[in-house]
Chimera marker file (.cmm) of the C-alpha trace (Angstrom):
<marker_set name="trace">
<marker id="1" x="-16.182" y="4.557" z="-11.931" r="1" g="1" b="0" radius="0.5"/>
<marker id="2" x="-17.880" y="3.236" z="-8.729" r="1" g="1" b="0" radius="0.5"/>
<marker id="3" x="-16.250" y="2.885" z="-5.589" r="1" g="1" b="0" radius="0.5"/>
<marker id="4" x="-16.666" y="-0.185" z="-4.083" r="1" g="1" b="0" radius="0.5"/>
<marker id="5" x="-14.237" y="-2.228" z="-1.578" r="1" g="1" b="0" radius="0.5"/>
<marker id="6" x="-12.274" y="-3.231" z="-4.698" r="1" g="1" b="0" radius="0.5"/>
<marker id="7" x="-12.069" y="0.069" z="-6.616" r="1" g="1" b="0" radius="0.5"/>
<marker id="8" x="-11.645" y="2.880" z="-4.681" r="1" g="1" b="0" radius="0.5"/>
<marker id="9" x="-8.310" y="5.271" z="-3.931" r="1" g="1" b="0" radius="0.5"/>
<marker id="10" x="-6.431" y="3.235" z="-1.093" r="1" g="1" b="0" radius="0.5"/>
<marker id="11" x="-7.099" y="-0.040" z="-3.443" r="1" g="1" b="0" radius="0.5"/>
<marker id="12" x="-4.951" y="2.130" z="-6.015" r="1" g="1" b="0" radius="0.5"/>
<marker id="13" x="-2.422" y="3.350" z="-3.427" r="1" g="1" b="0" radius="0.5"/>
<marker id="14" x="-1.770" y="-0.024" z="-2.297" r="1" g="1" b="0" radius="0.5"/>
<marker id="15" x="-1.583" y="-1.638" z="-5.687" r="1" g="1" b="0" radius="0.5"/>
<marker id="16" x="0.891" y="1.187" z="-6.764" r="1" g="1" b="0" radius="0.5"/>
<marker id="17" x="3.030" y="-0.019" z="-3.513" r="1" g="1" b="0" radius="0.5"/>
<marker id="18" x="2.870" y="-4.030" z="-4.111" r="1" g="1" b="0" radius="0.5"/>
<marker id="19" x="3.680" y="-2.843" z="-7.881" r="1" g="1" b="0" radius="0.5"/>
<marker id="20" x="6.809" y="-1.241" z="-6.350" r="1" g="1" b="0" radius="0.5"/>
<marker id="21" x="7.665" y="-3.862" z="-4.522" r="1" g="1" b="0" radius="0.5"/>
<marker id="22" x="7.341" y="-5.872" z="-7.403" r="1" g="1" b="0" radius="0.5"/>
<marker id="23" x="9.334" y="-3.873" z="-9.643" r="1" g="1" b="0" radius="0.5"/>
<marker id="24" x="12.635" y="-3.827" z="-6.986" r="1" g="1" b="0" radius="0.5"/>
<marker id="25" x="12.054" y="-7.812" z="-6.591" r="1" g="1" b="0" radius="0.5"/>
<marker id="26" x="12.232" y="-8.065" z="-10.269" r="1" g="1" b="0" radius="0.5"/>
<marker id="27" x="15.097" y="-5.584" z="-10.880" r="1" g="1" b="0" radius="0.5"/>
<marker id="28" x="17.648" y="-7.466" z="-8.063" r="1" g="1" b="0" radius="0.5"/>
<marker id="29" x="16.417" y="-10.875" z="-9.391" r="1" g="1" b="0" radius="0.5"/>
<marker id="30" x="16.399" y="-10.622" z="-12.729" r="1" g="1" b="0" radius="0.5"/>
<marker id="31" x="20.541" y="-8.792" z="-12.711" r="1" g="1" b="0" radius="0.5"/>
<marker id="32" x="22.945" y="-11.121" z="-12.515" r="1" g="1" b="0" radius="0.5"/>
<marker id="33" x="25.932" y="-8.469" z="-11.711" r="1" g="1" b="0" radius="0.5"/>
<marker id="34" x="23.990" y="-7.547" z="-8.754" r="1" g="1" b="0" radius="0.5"/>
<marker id="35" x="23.160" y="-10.948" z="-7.649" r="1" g="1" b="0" radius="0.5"/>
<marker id="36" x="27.288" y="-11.550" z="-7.771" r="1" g="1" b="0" radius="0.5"/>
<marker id="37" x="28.066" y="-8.172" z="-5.671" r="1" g="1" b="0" radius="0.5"/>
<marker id="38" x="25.159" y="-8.964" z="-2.923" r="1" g="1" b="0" radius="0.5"/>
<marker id="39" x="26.975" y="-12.757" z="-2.600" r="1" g="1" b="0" radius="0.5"/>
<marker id="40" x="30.833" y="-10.982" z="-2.999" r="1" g="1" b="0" radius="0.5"/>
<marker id="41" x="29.929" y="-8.199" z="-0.225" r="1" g="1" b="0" radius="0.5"/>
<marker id="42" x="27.552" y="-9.843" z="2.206" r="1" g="1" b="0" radius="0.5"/>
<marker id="43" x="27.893" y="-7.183" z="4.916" r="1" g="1" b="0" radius="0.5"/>
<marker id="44" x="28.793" y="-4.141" z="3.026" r="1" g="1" b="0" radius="0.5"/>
<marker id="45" x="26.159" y="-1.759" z="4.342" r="1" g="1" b="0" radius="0.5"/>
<marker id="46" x="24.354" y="-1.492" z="0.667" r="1" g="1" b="0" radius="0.5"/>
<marker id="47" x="23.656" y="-5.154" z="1.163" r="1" g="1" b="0" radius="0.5"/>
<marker id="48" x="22.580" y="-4.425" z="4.525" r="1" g="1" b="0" radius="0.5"/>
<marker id="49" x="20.441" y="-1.734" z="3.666" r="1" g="1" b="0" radius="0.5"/>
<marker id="50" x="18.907" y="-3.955" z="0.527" r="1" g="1" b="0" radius="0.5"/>
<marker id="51" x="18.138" y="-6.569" z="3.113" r="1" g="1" b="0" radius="0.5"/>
<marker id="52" x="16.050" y="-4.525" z="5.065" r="1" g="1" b="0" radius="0.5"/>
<marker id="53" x="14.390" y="-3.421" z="2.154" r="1" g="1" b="0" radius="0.5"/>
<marker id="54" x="13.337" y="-7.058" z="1.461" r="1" g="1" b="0" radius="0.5"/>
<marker id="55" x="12.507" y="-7.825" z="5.216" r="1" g="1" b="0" radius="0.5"/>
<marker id="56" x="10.385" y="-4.594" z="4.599" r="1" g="1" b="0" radius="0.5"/>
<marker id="57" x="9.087" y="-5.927" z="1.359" r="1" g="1" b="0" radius="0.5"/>
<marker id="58" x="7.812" y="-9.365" z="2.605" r="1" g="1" b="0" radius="0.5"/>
<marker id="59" x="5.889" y="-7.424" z="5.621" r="1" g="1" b="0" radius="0.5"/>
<marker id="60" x="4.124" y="-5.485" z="3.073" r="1" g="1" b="0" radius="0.5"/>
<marker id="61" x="3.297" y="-8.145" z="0.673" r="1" g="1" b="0" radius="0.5"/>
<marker id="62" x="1.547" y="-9.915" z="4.160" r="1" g="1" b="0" radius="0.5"/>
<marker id="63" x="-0.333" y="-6.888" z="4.680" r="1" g="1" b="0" radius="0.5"/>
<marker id="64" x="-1.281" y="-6.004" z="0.789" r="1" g="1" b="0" radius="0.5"/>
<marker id="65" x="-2.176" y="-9.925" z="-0.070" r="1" g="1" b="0" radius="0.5"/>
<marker id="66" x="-2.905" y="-11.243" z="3.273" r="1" g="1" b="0" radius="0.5"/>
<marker id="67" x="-4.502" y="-14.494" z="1.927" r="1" g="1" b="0" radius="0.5"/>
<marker id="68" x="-1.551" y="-14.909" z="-0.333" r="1" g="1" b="0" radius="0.5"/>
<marker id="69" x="-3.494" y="-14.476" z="-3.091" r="1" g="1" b="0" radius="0.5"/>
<marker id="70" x="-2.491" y="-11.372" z="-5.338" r="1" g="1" b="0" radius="0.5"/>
<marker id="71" x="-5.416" y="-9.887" z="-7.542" r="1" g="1" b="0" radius="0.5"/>
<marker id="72" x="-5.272" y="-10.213" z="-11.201" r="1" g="1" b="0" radius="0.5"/>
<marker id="73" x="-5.756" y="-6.473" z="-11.828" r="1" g="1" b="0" radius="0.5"/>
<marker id="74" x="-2.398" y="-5.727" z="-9.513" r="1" g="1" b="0" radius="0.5"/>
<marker id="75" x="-0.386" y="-8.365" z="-11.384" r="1" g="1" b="0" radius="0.5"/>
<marker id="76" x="-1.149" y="-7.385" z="-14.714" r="1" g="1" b="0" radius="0.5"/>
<marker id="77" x="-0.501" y="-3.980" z="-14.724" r="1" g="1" b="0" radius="0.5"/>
<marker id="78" x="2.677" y="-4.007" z="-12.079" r="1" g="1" b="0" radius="0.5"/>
<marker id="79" x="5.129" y="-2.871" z="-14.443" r="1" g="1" b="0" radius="0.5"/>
<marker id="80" x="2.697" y="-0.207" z="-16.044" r="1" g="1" b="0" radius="0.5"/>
<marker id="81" x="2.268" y="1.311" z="-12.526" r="1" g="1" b="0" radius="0.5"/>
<marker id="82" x="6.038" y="0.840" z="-11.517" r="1" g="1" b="0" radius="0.5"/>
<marker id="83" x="6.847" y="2.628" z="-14.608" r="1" g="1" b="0" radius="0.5"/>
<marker id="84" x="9.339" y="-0.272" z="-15.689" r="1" g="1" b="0" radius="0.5"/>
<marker id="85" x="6.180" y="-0.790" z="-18.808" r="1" g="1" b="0" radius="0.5"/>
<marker id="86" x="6.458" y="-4.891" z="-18.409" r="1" g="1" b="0" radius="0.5"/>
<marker id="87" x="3.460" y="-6.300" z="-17.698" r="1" g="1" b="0" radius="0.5"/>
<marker id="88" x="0.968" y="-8.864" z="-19.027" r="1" g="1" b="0" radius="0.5"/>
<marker id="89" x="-0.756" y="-5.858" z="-20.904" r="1" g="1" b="0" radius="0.5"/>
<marker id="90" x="-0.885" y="-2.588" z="-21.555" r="1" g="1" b="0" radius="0.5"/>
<marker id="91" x="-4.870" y="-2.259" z="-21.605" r="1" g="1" b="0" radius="0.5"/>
<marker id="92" x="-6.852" y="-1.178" z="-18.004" r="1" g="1" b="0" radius="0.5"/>
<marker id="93" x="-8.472" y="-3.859" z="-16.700" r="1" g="1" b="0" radius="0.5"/>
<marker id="94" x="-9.699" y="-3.662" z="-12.859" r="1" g="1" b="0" radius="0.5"/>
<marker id="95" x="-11.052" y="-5.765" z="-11.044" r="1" g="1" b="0" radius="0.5"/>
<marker id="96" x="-14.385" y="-4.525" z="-9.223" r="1" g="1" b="0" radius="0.5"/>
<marker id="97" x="-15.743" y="-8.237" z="-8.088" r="1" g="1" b="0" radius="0.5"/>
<marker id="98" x="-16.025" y="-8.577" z="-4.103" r="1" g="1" b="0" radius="0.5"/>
<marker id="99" x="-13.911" y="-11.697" z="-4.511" r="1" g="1" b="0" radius="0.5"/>
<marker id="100" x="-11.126" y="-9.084" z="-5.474" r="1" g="1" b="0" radius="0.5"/>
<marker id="101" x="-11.930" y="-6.676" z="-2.391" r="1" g="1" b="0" radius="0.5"/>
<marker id="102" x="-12.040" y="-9.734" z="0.048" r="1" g="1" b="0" radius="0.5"/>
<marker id="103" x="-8.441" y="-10.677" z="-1.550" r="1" g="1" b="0" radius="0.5"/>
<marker id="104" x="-6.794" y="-7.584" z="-0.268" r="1" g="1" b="0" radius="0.5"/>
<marker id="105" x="-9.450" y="-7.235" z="2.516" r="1" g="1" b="0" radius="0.5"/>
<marker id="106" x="-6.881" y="-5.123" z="4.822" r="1" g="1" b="0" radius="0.5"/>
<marker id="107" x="-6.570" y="-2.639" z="1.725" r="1" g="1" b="0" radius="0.5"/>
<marker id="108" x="-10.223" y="-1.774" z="1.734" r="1" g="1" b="0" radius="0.5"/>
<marker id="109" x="-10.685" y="0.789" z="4.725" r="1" g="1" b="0" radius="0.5"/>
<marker id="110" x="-8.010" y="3.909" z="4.348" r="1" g="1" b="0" radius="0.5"/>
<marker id="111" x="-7.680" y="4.997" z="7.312" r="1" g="1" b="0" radius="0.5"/>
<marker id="112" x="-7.566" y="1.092" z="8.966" r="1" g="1" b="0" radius="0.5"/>
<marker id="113" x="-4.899" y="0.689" z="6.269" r="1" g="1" b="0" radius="0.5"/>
<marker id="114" x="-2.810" y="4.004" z="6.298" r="1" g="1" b="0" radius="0.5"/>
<marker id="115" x="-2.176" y="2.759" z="10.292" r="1" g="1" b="0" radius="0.5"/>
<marker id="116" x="-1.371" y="-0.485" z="9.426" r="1" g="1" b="0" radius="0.5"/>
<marker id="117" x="1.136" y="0.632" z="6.424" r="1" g="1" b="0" radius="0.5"/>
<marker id="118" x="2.493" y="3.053" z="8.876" r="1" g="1" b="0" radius="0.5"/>
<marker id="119" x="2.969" y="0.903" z="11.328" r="1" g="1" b="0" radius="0.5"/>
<marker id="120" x="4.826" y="-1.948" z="9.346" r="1" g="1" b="0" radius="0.5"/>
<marker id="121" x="7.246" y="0.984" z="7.953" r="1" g="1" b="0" radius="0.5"/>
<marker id="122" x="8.008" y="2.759" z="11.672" r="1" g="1" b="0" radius="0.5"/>
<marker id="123" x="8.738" y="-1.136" z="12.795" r="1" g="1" b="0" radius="0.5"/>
<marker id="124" x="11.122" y="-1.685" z="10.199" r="1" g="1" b="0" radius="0.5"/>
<marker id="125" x="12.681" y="2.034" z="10.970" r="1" g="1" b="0" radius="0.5"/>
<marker id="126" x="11.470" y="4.180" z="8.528" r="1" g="1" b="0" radius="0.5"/>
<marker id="127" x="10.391" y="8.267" z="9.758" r="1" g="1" b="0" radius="0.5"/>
<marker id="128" x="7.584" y="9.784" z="8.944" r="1" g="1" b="0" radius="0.5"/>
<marker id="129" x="5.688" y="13.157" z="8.287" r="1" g="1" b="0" radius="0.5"/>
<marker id="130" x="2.360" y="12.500" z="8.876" r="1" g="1" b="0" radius="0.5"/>
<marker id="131" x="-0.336" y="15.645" z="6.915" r="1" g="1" b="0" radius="0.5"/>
<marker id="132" x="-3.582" y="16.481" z="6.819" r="1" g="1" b="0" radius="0.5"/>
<marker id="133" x="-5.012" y="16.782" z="3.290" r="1" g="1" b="0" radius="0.5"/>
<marker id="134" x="-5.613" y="20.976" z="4.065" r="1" g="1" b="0" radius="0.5"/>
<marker id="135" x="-2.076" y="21.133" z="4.718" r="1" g="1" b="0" radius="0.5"/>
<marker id="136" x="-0.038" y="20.011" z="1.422" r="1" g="1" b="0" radius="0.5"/>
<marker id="137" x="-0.880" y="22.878" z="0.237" r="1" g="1" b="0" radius="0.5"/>
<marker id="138" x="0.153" y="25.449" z="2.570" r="1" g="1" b="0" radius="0.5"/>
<marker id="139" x="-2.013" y="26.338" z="5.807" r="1" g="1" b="0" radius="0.5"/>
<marker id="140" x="-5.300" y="26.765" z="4.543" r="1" g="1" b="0" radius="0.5"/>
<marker id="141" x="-7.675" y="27.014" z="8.299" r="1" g="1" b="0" radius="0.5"/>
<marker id="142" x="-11.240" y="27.253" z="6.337" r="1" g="1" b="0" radius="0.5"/>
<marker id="143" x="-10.369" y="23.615" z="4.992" r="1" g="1" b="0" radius="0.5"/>
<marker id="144" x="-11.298" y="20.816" z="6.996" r="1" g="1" b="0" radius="0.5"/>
<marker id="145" x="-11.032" y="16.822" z="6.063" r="1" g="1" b="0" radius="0.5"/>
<marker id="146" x="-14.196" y="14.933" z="7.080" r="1" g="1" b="0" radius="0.5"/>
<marker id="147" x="-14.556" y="10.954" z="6.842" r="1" g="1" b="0" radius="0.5"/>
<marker id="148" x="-15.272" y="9.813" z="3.607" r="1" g="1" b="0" radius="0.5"/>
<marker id="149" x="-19.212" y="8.470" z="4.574" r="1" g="1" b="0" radius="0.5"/>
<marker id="150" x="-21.240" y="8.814" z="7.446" r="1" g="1" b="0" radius="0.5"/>
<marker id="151" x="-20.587" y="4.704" z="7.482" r="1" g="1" b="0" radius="0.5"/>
<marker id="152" x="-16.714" y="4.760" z="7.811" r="1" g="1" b="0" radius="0.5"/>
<marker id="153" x="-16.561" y="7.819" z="9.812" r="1" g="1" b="0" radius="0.5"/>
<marker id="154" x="-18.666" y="10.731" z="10.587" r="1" g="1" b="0" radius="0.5"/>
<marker id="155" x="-21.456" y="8.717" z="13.081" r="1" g="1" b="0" radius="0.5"/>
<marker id="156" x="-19.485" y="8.926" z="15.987" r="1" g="1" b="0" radius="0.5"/>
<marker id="157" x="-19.988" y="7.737" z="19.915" r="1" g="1" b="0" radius="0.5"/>
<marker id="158" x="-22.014" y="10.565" z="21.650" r="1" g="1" b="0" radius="0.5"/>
<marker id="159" x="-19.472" y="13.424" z="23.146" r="1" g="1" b="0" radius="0.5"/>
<marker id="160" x="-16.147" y="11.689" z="21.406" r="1" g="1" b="0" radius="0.5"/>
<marker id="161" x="-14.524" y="12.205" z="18.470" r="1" g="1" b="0" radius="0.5"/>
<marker id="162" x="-14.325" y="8.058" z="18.487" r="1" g="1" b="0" radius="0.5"/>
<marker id="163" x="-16.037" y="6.131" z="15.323" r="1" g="1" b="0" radius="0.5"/>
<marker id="164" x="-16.980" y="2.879" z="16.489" r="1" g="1" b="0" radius="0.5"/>
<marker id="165" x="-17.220" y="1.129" z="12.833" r="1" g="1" b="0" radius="0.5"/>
<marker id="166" x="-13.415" y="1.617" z="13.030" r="1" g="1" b="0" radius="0.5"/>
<marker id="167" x="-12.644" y="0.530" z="16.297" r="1" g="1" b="0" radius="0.5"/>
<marker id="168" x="-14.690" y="-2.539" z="15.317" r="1" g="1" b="0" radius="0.5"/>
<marker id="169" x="-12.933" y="-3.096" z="12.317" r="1" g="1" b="0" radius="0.5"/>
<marker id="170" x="-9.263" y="-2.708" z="13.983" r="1" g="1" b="0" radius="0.5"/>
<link id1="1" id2="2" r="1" g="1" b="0" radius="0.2"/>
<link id1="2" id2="3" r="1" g="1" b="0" radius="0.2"/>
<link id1="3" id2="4" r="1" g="1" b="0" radius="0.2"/>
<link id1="4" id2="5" r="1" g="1" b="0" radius="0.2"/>
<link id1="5" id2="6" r="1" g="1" b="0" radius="0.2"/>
<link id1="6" id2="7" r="1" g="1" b="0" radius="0.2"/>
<link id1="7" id2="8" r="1" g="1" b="0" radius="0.2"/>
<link id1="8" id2="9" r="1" g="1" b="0" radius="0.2"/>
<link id1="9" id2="10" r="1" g="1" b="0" radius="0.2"/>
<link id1="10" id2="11" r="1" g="1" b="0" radius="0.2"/>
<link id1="11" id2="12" r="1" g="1" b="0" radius="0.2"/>
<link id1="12" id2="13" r="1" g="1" b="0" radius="0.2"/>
<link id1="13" id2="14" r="1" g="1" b="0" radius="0.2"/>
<link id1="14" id2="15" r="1" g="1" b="0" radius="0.2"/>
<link id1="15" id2="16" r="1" g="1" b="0" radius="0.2"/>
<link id1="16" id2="17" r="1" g="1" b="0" radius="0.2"/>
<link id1="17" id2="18" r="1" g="1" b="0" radius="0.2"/>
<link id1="18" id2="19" r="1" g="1" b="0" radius="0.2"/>
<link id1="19" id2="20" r="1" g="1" b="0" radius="0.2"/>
<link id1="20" id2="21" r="1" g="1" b="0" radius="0.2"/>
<link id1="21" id2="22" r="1" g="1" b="0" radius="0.2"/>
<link id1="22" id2="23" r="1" g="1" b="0" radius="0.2"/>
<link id1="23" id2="24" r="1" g="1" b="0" radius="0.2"/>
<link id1="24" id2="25" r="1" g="1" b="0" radius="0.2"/>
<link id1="25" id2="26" r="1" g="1" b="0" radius="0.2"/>
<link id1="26" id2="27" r="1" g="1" b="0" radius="0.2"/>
<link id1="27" id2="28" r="1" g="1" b="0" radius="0.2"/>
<link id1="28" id2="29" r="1" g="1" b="0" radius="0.2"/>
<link id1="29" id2="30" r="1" g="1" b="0" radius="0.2"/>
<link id1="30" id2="31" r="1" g="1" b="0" radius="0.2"/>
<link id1="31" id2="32" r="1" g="1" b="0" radius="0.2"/>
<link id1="32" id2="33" r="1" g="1" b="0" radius="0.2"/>
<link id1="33" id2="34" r="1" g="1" b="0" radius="0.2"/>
<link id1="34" id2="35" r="1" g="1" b="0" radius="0.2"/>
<link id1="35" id2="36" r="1" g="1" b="0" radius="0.2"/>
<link id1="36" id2="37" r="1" g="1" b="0" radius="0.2"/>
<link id1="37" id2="38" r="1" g="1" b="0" radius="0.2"/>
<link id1="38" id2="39" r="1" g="1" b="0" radius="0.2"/>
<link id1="39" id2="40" r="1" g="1" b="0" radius="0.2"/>
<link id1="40" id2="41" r="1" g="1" b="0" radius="0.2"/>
<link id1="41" id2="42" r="1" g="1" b="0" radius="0.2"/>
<link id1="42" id2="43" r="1" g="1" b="0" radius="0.2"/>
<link id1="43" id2="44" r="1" g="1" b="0" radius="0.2"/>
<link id1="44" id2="45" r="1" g="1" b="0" radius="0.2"/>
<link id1="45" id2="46" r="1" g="1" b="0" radius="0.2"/>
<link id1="46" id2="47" r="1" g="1" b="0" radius="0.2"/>
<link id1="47" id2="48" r="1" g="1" b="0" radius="0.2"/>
<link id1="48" id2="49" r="1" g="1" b="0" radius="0.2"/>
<link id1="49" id2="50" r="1" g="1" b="0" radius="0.2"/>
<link id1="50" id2="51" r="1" g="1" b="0" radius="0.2"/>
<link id1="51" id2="52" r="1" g="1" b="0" radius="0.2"/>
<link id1="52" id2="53" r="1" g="1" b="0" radius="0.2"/>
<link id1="53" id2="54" r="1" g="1" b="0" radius="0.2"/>
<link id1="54" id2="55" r="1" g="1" b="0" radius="0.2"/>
<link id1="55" id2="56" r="1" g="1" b="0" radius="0.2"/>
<link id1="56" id2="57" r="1" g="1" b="0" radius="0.2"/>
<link id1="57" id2="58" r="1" g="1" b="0" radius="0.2"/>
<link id1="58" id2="59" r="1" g="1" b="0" radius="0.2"/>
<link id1="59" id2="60" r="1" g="1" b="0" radius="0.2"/>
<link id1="60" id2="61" r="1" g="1" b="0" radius="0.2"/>
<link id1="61" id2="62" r="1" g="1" b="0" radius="0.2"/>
<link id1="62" id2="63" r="1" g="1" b="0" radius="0.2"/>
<link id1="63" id2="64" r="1" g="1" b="0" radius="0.2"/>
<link id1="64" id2="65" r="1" g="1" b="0" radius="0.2"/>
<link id1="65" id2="66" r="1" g="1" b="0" radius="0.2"/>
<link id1="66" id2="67" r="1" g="1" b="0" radius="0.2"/>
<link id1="67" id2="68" r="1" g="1" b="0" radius="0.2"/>
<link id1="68" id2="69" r="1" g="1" b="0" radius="0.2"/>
<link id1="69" id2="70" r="1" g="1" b="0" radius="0.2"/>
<link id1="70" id2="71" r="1" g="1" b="0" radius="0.2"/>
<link id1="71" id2="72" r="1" g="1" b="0" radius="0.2"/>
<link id1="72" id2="73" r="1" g="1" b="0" radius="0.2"/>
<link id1="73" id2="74" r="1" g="1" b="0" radius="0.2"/>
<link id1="74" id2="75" r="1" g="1" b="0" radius="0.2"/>
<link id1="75" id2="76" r="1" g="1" b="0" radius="0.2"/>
<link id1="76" id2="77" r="1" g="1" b="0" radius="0.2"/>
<link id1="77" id2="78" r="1" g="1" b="0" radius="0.2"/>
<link id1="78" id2="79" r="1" g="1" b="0" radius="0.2"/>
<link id1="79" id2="80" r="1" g="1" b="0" radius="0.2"/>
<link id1="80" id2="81" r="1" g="1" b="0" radius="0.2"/>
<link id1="81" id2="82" r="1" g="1" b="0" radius="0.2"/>
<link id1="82" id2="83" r="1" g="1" b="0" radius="0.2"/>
<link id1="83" id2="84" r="1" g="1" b="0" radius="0.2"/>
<link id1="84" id2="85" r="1" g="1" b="0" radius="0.2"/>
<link id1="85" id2="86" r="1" g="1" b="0" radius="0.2"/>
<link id1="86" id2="87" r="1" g="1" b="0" radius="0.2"/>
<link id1="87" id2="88" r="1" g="1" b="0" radius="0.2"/>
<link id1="88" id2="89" r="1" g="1" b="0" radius="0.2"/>
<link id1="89" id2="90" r="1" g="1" b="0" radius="0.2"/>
<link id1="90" id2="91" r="1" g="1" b="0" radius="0.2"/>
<link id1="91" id2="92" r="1" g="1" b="0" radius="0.2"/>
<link id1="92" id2="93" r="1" g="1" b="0" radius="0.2"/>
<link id1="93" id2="94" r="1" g="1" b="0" radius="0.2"/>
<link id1="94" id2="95" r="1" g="1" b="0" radius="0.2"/>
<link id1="95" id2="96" r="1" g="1" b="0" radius="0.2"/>
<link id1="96" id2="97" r="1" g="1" b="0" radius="0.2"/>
<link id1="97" id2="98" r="1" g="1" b="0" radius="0.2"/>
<link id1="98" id2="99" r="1" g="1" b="0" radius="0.2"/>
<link id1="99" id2="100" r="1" g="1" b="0" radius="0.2"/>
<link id1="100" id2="101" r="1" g="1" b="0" radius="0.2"/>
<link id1="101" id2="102" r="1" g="1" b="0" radius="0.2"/>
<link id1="102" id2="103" r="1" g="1" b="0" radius="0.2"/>
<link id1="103" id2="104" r="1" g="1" b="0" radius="0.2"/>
<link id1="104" id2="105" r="1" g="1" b="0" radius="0.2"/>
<link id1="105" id2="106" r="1" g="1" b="0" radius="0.2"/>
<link id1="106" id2="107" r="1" g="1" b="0" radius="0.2"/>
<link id1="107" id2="108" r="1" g="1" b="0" radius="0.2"/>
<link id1="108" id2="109" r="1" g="1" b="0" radius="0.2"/>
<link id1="109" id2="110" r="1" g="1" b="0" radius="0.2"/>
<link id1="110" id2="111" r="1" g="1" b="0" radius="0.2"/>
<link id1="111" id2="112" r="1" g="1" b="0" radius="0.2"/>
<link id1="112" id2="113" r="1" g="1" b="0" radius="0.2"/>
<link id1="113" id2="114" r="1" g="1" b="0" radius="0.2"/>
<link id1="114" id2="115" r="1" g="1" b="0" radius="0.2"/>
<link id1="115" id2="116" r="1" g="1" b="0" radius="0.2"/>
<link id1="116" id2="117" r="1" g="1" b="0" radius="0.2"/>
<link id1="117" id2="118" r="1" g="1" b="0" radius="0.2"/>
<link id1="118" id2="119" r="1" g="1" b="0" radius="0.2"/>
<link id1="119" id2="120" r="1" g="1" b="0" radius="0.2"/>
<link id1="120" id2="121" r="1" g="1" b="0" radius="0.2"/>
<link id1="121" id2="122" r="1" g="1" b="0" radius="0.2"/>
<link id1="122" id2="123" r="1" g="1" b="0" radius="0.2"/>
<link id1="123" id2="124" r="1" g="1" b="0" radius="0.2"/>
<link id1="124" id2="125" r="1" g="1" b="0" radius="0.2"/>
<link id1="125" id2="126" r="1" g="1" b="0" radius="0.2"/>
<link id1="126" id2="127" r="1" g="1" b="0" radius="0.2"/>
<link id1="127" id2="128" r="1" g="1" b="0" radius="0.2"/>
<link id1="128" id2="129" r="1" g="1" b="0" radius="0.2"/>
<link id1="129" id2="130" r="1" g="1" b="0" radius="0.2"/>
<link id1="130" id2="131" r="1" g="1" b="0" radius="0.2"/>
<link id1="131" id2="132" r="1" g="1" b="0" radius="0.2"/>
<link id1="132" id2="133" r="1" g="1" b="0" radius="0.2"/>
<link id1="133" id2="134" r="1" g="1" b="0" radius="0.2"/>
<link id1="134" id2="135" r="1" g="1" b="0" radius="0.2"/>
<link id1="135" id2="136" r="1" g="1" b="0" radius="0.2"/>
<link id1="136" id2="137" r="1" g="1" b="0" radius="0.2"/>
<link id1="137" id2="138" r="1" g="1" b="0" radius="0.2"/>
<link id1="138" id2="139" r="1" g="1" b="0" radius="0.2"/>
<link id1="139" id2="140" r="1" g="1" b="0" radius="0.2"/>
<link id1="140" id2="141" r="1" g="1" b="0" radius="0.2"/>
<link id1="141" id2="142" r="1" g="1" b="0" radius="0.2"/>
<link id1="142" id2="143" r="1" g="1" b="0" radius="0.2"/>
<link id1="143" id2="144" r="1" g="1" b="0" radius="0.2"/>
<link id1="144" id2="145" r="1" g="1" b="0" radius="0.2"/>
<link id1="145" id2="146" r="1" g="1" b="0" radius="0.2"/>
<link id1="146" id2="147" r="1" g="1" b="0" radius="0.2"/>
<link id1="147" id2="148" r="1" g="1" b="0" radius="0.2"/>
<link id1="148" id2="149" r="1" g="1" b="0" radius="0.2"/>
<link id1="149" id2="150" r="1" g="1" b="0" radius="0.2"/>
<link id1="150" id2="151" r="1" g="1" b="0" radius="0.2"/>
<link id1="151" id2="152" r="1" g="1" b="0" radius="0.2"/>
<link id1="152" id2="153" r="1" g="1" b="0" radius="0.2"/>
<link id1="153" id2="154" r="1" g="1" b="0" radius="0.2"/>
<link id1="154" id2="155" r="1" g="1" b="0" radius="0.2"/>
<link id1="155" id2="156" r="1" g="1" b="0" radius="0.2"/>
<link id1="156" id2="157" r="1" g="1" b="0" radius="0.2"/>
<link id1="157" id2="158" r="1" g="1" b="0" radius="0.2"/>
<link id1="158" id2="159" r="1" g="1" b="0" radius="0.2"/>
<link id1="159" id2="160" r="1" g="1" b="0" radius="0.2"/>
<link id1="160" id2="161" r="1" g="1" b="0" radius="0.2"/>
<link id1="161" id2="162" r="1" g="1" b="0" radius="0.2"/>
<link id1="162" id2="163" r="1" g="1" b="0" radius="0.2"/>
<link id1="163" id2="164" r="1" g="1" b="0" radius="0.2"/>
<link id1="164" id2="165" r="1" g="1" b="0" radius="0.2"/>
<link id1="165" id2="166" r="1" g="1" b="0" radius="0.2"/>
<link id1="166" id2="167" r="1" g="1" b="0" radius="0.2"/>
<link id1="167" id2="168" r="1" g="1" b="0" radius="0.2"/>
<link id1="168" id2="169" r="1" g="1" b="0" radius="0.2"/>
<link id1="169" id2="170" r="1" g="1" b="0" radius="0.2"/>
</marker_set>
């Protein structure tokens, strides 16, 4: 496969995440005895707590679709990737047209869109535990990450660590 602003390994993080979303939407929507004990126990703090999840929900929907327009390739295979196995089919099928990578045009940078997934979950109060790829598994010193082209990261302003491609893209 060829990476491309469409296809490429935040594009499949992000559509695993809007799958999830999609899968918890479904799930509350589609169960009648929950929708009764959400209405019967309005501020019990499960309700709470599954109210923030939604608020937290819609924020990421806005920041995986930000044109309101969700790709094909997520919404077919949702429930394949959420692991609940409904979907519209059970075949791969992605997506690889520009139109597709303009669609979910905040998706398309990784590091650009780890920040702004990070961001949306620390507002809404989440914690986090932020790695570097040479540390999940254990300390290993002689491994270092480096940007994934000299594009997106490794030209950098003379005597900084600073990319400008990303500045000029945030």
């Amino acid at each position: 496969m060829i990476v491309s602003p469409a296809t490429s390994c935040i594009q499949d993080a992000s559509q695993a995440l809007y799958a999830a979303i999609l899968a918890i939407k479904n799930q509350v929507t589609t169960t009648p005895q929950i929708q009764t004990w959400i209405r019967a126990n309005p501020n019990h703090p499960p309700t709470l707590r599954f109210q923030q999840l939604v608020e937290l929900g819609q924020s990421l929907e806005q920041q995986l679709a930000p044109l309101g327009i969700v790709r094909a390739d997520w919404q077919s295979q949702a429930g394949i990737l959420a692991g609940t196995g409904i979907g519209k089919t059970t075949e791969p099928f992605q997506d690889g047209s520009i139109w597709a990578g303009l669609t979910t045009w905040r998706t398309i940078m990784p590091r650009l869109a780890h920040d702004d997934l990070a961001a949306i979950f620390l507002k809404h109060g989440a914690t986090m535990q932020v790695l570097r790829t040479n540390q999940v598994g254990g300390w290993q010193p002689n491994i270092t990450p480096i940007a994934p082209t000299v594009l997106l990261g490794q030209l950098k302003i003379p005597f900084t660590n600073i990319s400008p491609l990303s500045i000029l893209l945030n």
